[in-house]
C-alpha positions in Angstrom: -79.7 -9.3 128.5 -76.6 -11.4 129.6 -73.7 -11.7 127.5 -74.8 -15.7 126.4 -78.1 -14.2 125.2 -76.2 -11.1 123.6 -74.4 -13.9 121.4 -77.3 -15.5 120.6 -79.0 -12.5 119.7 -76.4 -11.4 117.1 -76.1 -14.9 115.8 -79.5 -14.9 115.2 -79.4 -11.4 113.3 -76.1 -12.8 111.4 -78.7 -16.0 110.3 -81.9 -14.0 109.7 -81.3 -10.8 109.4 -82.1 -7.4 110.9 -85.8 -7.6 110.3 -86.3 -10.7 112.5 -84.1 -9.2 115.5 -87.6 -8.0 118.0 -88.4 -11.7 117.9 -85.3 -13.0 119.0 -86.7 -13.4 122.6 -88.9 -16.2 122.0 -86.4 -18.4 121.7 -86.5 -18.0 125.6 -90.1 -18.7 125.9 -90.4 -22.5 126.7 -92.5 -23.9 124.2 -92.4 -25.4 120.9 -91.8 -23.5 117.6 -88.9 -24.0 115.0 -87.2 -20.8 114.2 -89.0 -21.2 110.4 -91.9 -21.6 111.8 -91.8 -18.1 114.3 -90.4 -16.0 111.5 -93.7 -17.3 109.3 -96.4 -16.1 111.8 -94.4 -13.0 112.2 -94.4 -12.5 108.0 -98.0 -13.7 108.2 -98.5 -11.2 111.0 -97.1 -8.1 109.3 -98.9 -8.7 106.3 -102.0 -8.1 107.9 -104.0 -5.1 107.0 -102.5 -1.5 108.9 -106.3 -0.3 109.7 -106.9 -2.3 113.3 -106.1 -5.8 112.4 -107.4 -8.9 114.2 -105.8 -11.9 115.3 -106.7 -14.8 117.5 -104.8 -17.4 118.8 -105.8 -21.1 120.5 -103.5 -22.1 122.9 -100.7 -20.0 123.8 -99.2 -22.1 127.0 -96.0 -19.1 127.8 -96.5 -17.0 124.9 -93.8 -18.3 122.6 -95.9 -17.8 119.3 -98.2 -15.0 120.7 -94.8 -13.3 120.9 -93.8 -13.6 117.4 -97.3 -12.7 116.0 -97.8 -9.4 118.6 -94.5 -8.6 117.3 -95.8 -8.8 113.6 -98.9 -6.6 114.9 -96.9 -4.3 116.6 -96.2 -1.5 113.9 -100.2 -1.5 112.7 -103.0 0.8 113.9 -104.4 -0.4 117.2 -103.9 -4.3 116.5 -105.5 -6.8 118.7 -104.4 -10.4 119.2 -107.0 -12.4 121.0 -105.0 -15.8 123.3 -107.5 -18.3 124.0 -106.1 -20.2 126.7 -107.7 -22.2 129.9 -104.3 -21.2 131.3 -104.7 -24.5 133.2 -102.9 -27.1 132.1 -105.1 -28.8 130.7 -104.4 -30.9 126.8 -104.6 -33.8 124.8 -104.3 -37.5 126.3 -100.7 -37.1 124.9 -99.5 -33.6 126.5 -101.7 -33.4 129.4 -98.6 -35.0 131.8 -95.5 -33.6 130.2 -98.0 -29.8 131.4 -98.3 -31.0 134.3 -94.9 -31.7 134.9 -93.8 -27.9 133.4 -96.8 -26.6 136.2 -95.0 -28.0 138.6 -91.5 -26.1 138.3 -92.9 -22.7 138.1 -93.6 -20.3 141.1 -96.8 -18.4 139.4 -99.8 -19.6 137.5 -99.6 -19.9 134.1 -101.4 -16.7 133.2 -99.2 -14.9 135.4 -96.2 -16.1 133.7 -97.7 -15.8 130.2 -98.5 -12.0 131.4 -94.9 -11.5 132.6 -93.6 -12.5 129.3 -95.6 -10.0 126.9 -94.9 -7.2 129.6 -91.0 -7.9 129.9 -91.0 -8.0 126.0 -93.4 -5.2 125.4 -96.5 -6.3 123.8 -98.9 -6.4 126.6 -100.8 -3.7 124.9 -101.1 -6.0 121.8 -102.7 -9.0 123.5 -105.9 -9.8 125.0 -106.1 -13.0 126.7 -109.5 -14.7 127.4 -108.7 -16.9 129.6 -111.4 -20.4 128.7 -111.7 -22.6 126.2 -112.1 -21.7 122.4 -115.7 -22.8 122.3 -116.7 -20.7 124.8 -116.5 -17.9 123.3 -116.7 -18.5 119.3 -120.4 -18.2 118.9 -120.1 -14.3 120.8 -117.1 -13.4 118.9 -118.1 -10.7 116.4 -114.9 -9.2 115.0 -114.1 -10.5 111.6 -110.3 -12.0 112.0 -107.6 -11.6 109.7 -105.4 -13.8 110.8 -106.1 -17.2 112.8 -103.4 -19.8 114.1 -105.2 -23.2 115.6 -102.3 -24.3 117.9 -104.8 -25.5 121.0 -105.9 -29.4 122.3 -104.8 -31.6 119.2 -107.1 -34.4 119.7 -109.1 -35.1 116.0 -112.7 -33.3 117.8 -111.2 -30.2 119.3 -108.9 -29.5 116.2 -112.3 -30.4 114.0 -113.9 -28.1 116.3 -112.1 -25.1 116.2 -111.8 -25.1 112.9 -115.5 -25.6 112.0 -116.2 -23.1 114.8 -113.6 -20.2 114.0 -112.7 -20.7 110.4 -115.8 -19.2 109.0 -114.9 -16.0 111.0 -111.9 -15.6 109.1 -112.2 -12.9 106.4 -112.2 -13.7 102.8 -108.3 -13.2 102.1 -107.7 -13.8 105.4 -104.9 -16.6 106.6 -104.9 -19.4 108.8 -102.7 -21.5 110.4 -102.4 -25.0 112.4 -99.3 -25.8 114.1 -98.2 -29.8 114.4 -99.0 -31.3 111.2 -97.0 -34.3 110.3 -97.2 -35.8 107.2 -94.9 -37.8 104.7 -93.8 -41.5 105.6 -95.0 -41.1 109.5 -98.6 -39.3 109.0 -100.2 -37.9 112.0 -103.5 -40.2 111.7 -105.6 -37.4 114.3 -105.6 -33.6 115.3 -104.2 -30.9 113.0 -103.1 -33.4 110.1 -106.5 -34.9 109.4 -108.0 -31.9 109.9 -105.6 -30.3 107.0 -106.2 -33.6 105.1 -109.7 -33.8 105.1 -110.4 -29.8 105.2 -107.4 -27.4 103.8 -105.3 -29.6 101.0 -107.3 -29.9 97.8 -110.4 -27.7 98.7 -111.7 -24.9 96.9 -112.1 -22.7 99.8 -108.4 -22.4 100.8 -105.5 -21.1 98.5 -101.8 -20.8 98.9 -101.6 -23.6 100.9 -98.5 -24.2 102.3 -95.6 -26.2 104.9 -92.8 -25.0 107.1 -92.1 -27.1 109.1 -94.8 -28.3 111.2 -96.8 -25.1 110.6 -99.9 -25.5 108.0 -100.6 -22.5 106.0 -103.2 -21.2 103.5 -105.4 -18.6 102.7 -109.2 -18.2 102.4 -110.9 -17.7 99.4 -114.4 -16.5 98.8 -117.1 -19.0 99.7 
């Protein structure tokens, strides 16, 4: 670690505290994630259950998040977090070019950068990529989850998708999460917003529901 990231490192501990430090290095990831938001999916993470917990993940570009949650996972018995990812590129309408333009700059595909980065932090034994789109592989998916973040294409059908598709494997109990919601005076009028408007906010089947940031979060309850 060079001495600029040494700096940053103990800033970050002198603003968060000890118990955020092993997450530090996603702040070196590129992607996008507020430091609120990564310290929530890490508390969400750790308050998983200890007996072999499950998480899955749609989208995970780098690894930025899937850093912070396998982090979370780490201290558990034989924890698992699934990263659905095409590892192509591909997006929305609205991100699809700015990708494309990121592609472009590095020297190895995306899933062997995304690799390098839970290796050279540690957590490749955490993660298990599937490398494909998250509705390839919901309907075969057979472990209950206790923990899913919906961070993949934000267009109003996939989010609607995935959640229709992957919420219901979610234990009773268990948590999800969508990242990009925007609400207040500028509302996002598609993708994770409506999906949170019309689905999460004022239903019986989700508790606890809560904002940081741009980082939905709620629990589900028995339906």
């Amino acid at each position: 670690m060079g001495i600029v990231n040494v700096r940053g490192h103990l800033d970050f501990i002198k603003r968060r505290g000890m118990k955020y430090s092993s997450i530090f290095p996603y702040e070196g990831i590129p992607g996008w994630l507020s430091e609120d938001e990564a310290i929530t999916l890490f508390e969400l993470a750790l308050a998983t259950p200890n007996d072999s917990p499950v998480a899955v993940e749609i989208g995970s570009w780098l690894g930025k998040s899937s850093l912070v949650i396998s982090k979370g996972l780490k201290s558990k018995s034989q924890p698992k977090l699934y990263c659905i990812d095409p590892f192509n590129g591909d997006a929305d309408e609205v991100d699809r070019a700015m990708y494309g333009r990121e592609m472009r700059k590095m020297n190895r595909t995306l899933k062997e950068t995304f690799l390098d980065n839970m290796k050279q932090h540690g957590i490749l034994d955490v993660v298990r990529p599937m490398v494909g789109y998250s509705y390839e592989f919901a309907a075969d998916f057979k472990e209950p989850i206790d923990f899913l973040f919906i961070d993949g294409n934000h267009d109003y059908e996939a989010v609607l998708q995935d959640y229709e598709q992957w919420s219901p494997l979610l234990k009773t109990g268990g948590t999800i999460a969508f990242h990009d919601i925007v609400l207040g005076e500028n509302p996002d009028p598609v993708g994770p917003g409506m999906v949170g408007k019309e689905h999460i906010f004022d239903s019986p089947k989700w508790a606890d529901v809560r904002l940081v940031d741009a980082l939905m979060v709620a629990r589900k309850t028995g339906w």
